[in-house]
VOFI-811863 format. One record per residue (C-alpha): x, y, z; residue in three letters. Coordinates in steps of 0.25 Angstrom, whole numbers, padded with zeros to 4 digits, always signed. Example, Ala and Ser with C-alpha at 12.3 -4.5 7.8 and 13.67 -1.06 7.14 Angstrom:
BEGIN
+0049-0018+0031ALA/+0055-0004+0029SER/
***
This chain:
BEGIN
+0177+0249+0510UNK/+0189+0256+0502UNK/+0189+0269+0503UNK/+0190+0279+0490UNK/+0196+0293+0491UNK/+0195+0301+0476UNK/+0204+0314+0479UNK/+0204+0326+0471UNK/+0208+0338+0474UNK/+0195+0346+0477UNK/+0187+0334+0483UNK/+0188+0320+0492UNK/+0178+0310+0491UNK/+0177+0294+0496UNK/+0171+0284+0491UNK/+0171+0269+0493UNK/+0171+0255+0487UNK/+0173+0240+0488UNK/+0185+0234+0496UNK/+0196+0235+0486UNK/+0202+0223+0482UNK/+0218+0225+0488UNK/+0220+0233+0501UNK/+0225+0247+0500UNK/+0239+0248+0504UNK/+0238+0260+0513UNK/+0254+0263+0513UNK/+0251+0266+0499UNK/+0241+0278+0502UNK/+0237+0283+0515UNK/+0222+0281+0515UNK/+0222+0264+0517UNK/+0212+0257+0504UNK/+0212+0271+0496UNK/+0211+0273+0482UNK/+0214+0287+0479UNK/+0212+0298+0467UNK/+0219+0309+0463UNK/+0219+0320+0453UNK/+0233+0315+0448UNK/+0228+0300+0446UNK/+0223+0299+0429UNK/+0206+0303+0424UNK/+0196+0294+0431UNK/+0205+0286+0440UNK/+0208+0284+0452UNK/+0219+0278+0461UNK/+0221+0264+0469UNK/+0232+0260+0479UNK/+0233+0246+0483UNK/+0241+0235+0489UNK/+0239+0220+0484UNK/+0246+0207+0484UNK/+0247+0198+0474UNK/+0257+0185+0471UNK/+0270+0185+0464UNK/+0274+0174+0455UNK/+0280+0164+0466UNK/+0267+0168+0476UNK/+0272+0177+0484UNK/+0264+0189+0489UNK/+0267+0203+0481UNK/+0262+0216+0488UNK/+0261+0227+0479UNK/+0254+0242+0477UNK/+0243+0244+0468UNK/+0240+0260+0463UNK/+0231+0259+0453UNK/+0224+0270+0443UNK/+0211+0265+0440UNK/+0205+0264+0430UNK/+0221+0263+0424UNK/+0225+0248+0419UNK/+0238+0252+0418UNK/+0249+0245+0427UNK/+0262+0247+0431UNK/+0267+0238+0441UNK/+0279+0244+0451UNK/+0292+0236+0455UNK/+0301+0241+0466UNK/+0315+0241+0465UNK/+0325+0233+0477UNK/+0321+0236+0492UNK/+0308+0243+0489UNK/+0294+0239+0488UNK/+0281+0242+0481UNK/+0281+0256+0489UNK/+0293+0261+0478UNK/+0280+0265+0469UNK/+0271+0271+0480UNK/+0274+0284+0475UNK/+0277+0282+0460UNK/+0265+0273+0458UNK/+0256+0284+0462UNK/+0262+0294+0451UNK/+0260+0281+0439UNK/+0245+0280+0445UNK/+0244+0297+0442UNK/+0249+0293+0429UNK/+0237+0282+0426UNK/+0246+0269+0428UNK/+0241+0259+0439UNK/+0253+0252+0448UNK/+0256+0241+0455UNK/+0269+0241+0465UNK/+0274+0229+0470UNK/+0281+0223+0480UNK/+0293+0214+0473UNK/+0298+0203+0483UNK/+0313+0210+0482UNK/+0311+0224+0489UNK/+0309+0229+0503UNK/+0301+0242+0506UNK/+0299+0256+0500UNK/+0289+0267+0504UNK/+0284+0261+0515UNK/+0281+0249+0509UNK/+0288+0235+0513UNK/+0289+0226+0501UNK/+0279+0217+0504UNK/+0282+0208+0494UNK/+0297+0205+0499UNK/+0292+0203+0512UNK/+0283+0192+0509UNK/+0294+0186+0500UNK/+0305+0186+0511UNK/+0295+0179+0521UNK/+0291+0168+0511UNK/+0309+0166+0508UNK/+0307+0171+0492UNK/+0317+0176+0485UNK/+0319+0193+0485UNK/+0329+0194+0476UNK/+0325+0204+0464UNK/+0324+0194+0452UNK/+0312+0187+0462UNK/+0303+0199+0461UNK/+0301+0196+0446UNK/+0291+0187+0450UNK/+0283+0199+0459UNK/+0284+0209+0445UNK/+0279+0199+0437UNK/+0267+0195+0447UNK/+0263+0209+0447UNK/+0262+0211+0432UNK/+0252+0199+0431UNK/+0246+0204+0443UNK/+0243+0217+0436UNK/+0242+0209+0422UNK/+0230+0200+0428UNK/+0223+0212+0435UNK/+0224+0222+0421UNK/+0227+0213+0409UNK/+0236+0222+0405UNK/+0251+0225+0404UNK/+0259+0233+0415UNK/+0272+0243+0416UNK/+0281+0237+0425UNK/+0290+0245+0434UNK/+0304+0243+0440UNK/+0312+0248+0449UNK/+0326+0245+0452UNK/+0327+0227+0452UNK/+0313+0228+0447UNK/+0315+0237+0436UNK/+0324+0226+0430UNK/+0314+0216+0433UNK/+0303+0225+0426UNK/+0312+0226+0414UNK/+0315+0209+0414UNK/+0300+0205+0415UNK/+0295+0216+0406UNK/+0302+0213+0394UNK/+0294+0199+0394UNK/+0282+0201+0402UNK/+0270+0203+0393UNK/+0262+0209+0402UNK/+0272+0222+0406UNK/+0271+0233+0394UNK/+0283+0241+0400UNK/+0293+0243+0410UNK/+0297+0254+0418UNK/+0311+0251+0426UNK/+0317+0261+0435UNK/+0333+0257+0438UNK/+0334+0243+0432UNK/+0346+0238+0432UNK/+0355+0224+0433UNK/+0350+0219+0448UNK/+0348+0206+0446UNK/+0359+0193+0444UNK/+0355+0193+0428UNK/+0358+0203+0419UNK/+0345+0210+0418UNK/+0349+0217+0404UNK/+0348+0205+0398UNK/+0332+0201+0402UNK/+0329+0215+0398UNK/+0336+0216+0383UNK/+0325+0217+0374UNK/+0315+0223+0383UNK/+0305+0231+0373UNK/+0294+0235+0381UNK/+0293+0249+0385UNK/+0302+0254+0397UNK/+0306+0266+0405UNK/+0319+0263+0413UNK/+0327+0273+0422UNK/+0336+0273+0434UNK/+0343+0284+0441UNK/+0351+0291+0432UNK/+0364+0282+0437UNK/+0357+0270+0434UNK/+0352+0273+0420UNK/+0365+0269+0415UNK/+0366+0255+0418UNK/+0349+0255+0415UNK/+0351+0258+0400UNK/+0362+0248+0398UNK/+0351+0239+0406UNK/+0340+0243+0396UNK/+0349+0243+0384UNK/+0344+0230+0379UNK/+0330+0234+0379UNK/+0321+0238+0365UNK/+0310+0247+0370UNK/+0303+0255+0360UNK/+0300+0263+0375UNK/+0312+0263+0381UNK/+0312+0274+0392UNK/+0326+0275+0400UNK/+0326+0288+0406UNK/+0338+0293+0414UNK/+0338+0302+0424UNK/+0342+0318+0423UNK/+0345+0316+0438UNK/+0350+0306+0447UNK/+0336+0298+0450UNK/+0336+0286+0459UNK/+0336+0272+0457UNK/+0321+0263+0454UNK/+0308+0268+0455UNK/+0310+0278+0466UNK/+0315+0288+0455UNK/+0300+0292+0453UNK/+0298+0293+0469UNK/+0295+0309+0471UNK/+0307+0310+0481UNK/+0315+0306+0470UNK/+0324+0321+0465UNK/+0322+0318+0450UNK/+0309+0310+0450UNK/+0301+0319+0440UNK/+0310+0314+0429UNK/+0309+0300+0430UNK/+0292+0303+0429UNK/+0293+0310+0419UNK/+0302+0299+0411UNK/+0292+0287+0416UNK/+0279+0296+0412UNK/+0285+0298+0398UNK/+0288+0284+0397UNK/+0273+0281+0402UNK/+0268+0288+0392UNK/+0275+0281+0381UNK/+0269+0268+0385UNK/+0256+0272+0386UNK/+0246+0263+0379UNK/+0243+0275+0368UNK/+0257+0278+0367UNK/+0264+0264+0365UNK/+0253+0262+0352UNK/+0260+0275+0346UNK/+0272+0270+0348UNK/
***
């Protein structure tokens, strides 16, 4: 039986339920098969950690984190940048669920480890002798939009960082089922010129990069025709990828609030107005 824990700050109380339907993944919180609530998370919801699998275009095996808000249906689905895994968002995924957004953080068959947490996904592709390169983890990011498409019907944010953030860019323009993008150091990583995929991107997008990087980011972006086009530099030096948002980042409270205005902006609500 999967055990319910509803926190609050003047009382505990547990609960129980029906065997959940994917295996908690116990690195993500301490207590193993735990949903948890908290003051911080949005009215009348309540938080779910979990680690499920599911295939990738060619049939291999993606392992990725679930943190959902229920009764949210709003997704944004998490790509690491090179080396790292799934774990890049452990923290940062956490901070979107407190905003009302439900996540999935996945393991991209380029990557290796970050937080604790191996990149499963790269190590099952290494064993079955698939290729790694960064251009072969398109395949995982658009498995995991139909994954989140056929479970919600409905559109997601897809995230970037680093290698991916330029993938997120390339398959959003097209991809009908992907209402925005949010790419954190994009850049030119791959033996294309990925300036040229993205020219004429119109969706909504917020881009930004350590304050070195931003630079070489606009020029990327320069082709783009967003009526939202969020590109926020740095008033400090900031880090490279996703990791900007991590708390032991100095400058981290400026890249949140730059996102969380951007947020707002492509609400629902807010995108009629507009």
């Amino acid at each position: 039986m999967k055990k319910i824990f509803l926190l609050s700050a003047a009382s505990v109380f547990a609960l129980s339920c029906g065997e959940a339907e994917t295996k908690i993944e116990t690195k993500v919180i301490k207590e193993t098969d735990t949903v948890v609530v908290t003051e911080t998370a949005p009215k009348d919801s309540f938080m779910v950690f979990g680690h499920l699998e599911f295939p990738s275009k060619d049939g291999l095996t993606i392992t990725a984190n679930s943190y959902e808000v229920i009764p949210s249906e709003q997704y944004i689905i998490l790509c690491h940048q090179a080396g790292y895994s799934r774990g890049e968002y452990r923290e940062i995924a956490k901070e979107l669920n407190a905003l009302g957004y439900n996540c999935l953080a996945i393991d991209q068959r380029s990557g290796e480890e970050c937080n604790d947490m191996i990149n499963e996904t790269a190590h099952r592709a290494k064993k079955e002798k698939k290729a790694t390169e960064y251009t072969d983890a398109r395949q995982d990011i658009e498995a995991a939009i139909d994954y989140v498409h056929h479970k919600t019907n409905g559109k997601v944010i897809l995230w970037g960082s680093s290698y991916s953030a330029s993938l997120a860019l390339e398959i959003g323009k097209d991809n009908e089922q992907v209402e925005a993008v949010i790419a954190f150091s994009p850049g030119e990583y791959f033996k294309y010129k990925v300036k040229e995929k993205i020219d004429g991107f119109s969706k909504p997008v917020f881009v930004t990069g350590s304050k070195k990087e931003m630079k070489e980011i606009s020029a990327l972006m320069a082709g783009t025709t967003s009526a939202i086009k969020d590109e926020f530099t740095p008033l400090e030096e900031g880090i490279h990828g996703s990791s900007a948002l991590w708390s032991e980042t100095k400058n981290n409270a400026e890249y949140w609030t730059a996102l969380k205005s951007f947020l707002e902006k492509i609400k629902p609500n807010q995108v009629a107005n507009n």
